[in-house]
N, C-alpha and C positions, 0 to 999 in steps of 0.2 A: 747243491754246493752253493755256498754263499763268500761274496767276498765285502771284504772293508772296504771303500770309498775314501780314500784323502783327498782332499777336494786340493787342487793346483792354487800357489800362491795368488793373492790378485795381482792385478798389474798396476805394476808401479811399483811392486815390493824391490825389496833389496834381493839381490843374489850373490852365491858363494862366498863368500870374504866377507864383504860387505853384511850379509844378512847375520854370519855370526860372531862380527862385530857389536852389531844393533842389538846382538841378544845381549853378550858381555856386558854392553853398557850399561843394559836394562837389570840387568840384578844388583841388589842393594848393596851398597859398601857394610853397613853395621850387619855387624855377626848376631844370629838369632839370640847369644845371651845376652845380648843388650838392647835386644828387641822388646815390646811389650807381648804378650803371649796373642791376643787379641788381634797384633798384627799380620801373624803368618798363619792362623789356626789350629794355634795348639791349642788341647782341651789341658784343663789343670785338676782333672781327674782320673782315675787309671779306674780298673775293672777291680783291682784288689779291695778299695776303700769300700765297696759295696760287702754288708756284711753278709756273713754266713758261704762265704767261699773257700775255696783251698787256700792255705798259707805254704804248703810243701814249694809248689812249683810258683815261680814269676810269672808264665801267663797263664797257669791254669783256669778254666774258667767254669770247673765244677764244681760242686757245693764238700764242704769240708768234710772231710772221713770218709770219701767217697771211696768204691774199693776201685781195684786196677791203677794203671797207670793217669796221669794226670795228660789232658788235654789242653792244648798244642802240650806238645813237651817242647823241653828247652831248648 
């Protein structure tokens, strides 16, 4: 059996109230559409624009005329 380790704040951090105030502060006032993409890591390519894939489903990610169902479904 194996467990995760979170390792304890160091010291001097902020606690309770305090610490998730510091986080609030810490997130950007501009909303991501006015962000540059580059900013937050968005990719400005999707799996669709790769050719020879499915067009049926939005994330399928089989190649086109594949039979059964399309993978993720929606």
């Amino acid at each position: 059996m194996s467990f995760n380790y979170i390792a304890p704040a160091p010291d001097g951090a902020p606690k309770g109230e305090a610490r998730d105030r510091a986080r609030e502060m810490a997130k950007p006032v501009t909303p991501l559409s006015d962000r540059l993409r580059a900013g937050y890591g968005s990719l400005e390519m999707s799996m669709q624009t790769i050719s020879g894939l499915c067009k049926e489903g939005r994330k399928c990610v089989l190649r086109d005329l594949h039979g059964g169902e399309c993978w993720p479904c929606d």
